[in-house]
C-alpha positions in Angstrom: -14.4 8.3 -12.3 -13.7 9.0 -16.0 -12.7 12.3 -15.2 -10.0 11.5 -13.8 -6.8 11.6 -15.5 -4.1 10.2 -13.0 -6.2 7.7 -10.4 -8.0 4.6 -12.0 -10.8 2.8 -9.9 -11.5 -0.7 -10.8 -13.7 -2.0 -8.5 -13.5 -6.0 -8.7 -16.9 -6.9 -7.0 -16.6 -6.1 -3.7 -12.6 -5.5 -4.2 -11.9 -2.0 -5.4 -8.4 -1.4 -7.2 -7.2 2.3 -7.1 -4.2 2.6 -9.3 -2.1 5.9 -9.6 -1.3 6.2 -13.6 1.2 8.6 -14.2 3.5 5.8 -15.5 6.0 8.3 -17.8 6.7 9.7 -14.1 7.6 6.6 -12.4 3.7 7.2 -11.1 5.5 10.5 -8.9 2.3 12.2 -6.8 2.2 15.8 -8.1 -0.8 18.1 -6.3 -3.3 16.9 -9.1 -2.8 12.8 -8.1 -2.7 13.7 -4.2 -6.3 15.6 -5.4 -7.5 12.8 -7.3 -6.3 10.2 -5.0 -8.1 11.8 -2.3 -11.3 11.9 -4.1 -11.1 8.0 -5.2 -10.7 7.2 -1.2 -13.5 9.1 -0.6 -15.9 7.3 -3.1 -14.5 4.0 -1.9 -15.2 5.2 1.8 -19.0 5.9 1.0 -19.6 2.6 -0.7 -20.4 0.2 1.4 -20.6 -2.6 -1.7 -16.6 -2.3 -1.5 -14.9 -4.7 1.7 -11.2 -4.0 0.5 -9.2 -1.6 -1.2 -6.0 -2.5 -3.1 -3.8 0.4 -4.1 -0.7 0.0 -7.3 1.1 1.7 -9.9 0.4 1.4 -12.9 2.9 -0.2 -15.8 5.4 -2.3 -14.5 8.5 0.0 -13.3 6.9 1.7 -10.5 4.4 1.9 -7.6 5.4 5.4 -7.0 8.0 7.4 -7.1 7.0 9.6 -4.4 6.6 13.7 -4.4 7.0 15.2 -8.0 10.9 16.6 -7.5 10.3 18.9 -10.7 7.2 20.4 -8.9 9.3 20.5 -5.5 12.6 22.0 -7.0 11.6 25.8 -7.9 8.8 26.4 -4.6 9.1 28.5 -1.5 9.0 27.4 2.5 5.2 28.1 2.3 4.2 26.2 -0.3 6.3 23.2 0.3 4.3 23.5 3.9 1.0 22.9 1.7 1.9 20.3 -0.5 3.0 18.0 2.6 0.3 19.0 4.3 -1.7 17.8 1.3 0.1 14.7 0.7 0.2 14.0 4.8 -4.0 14.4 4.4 -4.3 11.5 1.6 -2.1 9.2 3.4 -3.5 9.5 6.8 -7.4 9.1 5.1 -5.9 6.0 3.7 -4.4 4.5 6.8 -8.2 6.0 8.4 -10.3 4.3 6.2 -12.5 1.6 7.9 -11.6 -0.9 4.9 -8.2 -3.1 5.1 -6.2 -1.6 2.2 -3.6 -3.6 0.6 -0.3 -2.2 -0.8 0.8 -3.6 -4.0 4.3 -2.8 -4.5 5.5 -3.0 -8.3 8.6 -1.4 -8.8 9.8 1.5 -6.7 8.5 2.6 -3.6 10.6 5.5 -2.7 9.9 8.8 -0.6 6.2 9.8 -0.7 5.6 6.2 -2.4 7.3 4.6 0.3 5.2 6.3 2.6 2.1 5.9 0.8 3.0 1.9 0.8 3.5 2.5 4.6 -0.3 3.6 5.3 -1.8 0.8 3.8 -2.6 -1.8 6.4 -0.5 -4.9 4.2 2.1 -4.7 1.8 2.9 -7.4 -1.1 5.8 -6.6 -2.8 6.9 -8.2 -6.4 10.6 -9.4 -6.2 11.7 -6.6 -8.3 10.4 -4.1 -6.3 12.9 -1.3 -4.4 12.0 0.9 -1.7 13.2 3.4 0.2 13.5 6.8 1.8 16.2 8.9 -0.2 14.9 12.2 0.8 18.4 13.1 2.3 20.3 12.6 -1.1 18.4 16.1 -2.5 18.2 18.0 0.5 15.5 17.1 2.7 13.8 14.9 5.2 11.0 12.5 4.5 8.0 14.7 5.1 5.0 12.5 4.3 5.2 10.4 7.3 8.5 8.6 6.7 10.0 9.4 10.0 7.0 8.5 11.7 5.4 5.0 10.4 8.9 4.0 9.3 10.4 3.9 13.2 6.9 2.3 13.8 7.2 -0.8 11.1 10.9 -1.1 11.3 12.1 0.2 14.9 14.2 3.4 15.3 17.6 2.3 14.3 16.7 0.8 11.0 14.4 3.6 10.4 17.2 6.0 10.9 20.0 3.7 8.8 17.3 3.8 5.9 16.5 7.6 6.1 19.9 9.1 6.8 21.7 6.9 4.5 18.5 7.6 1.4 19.6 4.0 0.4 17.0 1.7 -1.7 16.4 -1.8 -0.4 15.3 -5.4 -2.5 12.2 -6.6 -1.7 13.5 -9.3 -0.1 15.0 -7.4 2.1 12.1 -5.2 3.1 10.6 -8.5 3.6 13.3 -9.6 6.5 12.7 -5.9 8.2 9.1 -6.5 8.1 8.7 -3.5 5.9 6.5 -5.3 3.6 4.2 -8.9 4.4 5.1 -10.5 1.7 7.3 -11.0 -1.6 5.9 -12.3 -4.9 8.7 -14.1 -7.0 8.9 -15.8 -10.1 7.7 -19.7 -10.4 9.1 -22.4 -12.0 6.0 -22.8 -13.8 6.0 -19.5 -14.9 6.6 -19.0 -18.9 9.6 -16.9 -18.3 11.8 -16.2 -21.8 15.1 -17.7 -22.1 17.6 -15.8 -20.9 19.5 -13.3 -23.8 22.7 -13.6 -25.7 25.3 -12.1 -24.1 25.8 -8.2 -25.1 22.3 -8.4 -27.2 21.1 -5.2 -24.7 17.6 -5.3 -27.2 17.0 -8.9 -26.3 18.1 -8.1 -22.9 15.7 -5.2 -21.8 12.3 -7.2 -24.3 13.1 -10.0 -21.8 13.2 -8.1 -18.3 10.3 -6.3 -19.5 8.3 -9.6 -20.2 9.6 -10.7 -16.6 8.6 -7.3 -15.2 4.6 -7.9 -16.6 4.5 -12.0 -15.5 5.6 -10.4 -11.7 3.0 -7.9 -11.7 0.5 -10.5 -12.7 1.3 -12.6 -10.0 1.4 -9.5 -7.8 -2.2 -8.7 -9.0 -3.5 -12.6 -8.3 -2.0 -12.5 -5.1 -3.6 -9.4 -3.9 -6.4 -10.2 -5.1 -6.6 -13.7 -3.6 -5.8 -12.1 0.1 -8.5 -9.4 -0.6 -10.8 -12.2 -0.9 -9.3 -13.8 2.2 -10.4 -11.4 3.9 -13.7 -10.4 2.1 -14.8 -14.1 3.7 -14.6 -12.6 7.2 -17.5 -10.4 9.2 -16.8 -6.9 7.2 -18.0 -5.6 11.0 -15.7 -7.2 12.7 -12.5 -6.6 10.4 -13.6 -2.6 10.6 -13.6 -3.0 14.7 -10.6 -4.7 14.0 -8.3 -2.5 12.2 -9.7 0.8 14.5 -8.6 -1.3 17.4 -4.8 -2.2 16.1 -4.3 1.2 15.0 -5.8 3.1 17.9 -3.5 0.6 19.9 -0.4 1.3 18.4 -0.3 5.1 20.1 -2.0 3.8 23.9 -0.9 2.3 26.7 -1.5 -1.3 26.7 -4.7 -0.7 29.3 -5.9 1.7 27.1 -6.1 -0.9 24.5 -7.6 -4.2 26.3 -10.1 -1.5 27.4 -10.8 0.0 23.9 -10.5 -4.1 22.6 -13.2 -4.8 25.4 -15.2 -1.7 23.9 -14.7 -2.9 20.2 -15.4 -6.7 20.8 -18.6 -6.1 22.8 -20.0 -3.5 19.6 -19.9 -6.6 17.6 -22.4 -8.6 18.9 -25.2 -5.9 18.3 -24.5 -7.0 14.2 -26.7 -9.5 13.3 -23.8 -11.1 11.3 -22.2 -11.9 14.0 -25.0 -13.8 15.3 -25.3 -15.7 12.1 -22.0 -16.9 11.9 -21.6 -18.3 15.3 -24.8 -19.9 14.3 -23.3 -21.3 10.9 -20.5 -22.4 12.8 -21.9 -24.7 15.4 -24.2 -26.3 12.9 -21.1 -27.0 11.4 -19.4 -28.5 14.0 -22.2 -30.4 14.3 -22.1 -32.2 11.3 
């Protein structure tokens, strides 16, 4: 993994952490991260040591900023057609992948990072996190999947208000449009500086910037501890699981109980499954 230069994989025991770190571009996916990215999923997809992935930005300001607009301003019909096509590949491989992926939103999410967010199978966003689809405002259409997962998470008409107005939204508003799971916010526990002197923009920015790192702290911890949520469960039967939702979301519904009769009977050929019913009725036992 040390060669490469704009994805980071830290796996954390059987919790792998893919960061995209291209921070002094708002963490914007030119063709070199959608390569690398690609390659990271694919290593995480042949390890069978690693239960769930979590995917970020790294720094504090953004999770990404989407496509890389001073790659995308200069290039012809054709080549746009590639680097979508590209960028369409690494997002659908992550929404593929047998593991649950978690979306850890820090900062913006907009465009190509809004629809990156969008193929992970959870989102946790930090409260100062903005995301949207403001492909419109320089002449184009989302074209990484935005007009397709977004009608799906959010229903048409608020897909189409975010898309053809290119607005951002808070957090906490992605939150109430069930956009993202979650929102981490700040605690009154946490060791947040005082607030600055009026007018003192210095003291202002050091202190949003210490606020920025405790949030993305608590964004980590709070991934983290739903990774290992989940890591508790039959890694079988979470894999059935997620084929089954997302296999469901494009059949008819007798389609689906049929494919969830399929998916549910493959599971007790694993001898996990065996086990843990065991485990459990000793339990209940006691």
């Amino acid at each position: 993994m040390s060669s490469m230069k704009f994805i980071q994989l830290e796996p954390q025991g059987d919790i792998a952490i893919v960061r995209i770190n291209r921070p002094e571009a708002l963490n914007a996916m030119n063709t070199e991260v959608i390569s690398e990215l690609s390659r990271a999923i694919d290593i995480i997809a042949s390890d069978e040591n690693i239960k769930v992935v979590i995917i970020t930005g790294a720094g504090e300001r953004s999770f990404c900023a989407g496509a890389d607009i001073s790659y995308m301003v200069n290039i012809e019909p054709m080549q746009a057609e590639k680097y979508a096509t590209a960028a369409q590949a690494v997002i659908n491989k992550i929404e593929r992948l047998e593991k649950p992926v978690i979306g850890a939103v820090n900062g913006f999410a907009l465009g190509g990072g809004c629809e990156l967010a969008m193929s992970c199978d959870i989102r946790i966003a930090s409260s100062n996190a903005k995301m949207g689809q403001p492909e419109v405002t320089i002449g184009i259409p989302p074209g990484w999947g935005g007009t397709q997962r977004l009608l799906r998470l959010v229903g048409p008409a608020k897909a189409k208000e975010m898309i053809f107005t290119g607005k951002m939204i808070t957090a906490d508003e992605a939150h109430q449009i069930g956009l993202v799971n979650s929102v981490v916010s700040l605690g009154p526990d946490d060791a947040v500086p005082p607030e600055a002197p009026k007018g003192d923009t210095a003291s202002e920015k050091a202190r949003a910037a210490e606020v920025a790192k405790i949030l993305n702290r608590k964004l980590t911890d709070a991934s983290l501890a739903l990774a290992r949520e989940i890591t508790k469960n039959s890694y079988t039967a979470v894999k059935v699981s997620k084929m089954l939702i997302n296999r469901g979301m494009d059949a008819d519904l007798e389609t689906g109980l049929r494919l969830e009769i399929y998916g549910w009977a493959l599971c007790f050929a694993h001898e996990d499954r065996q086990k843990m019913m065991s485990a459990f009725l000793s339990k209940s036992k006691k």
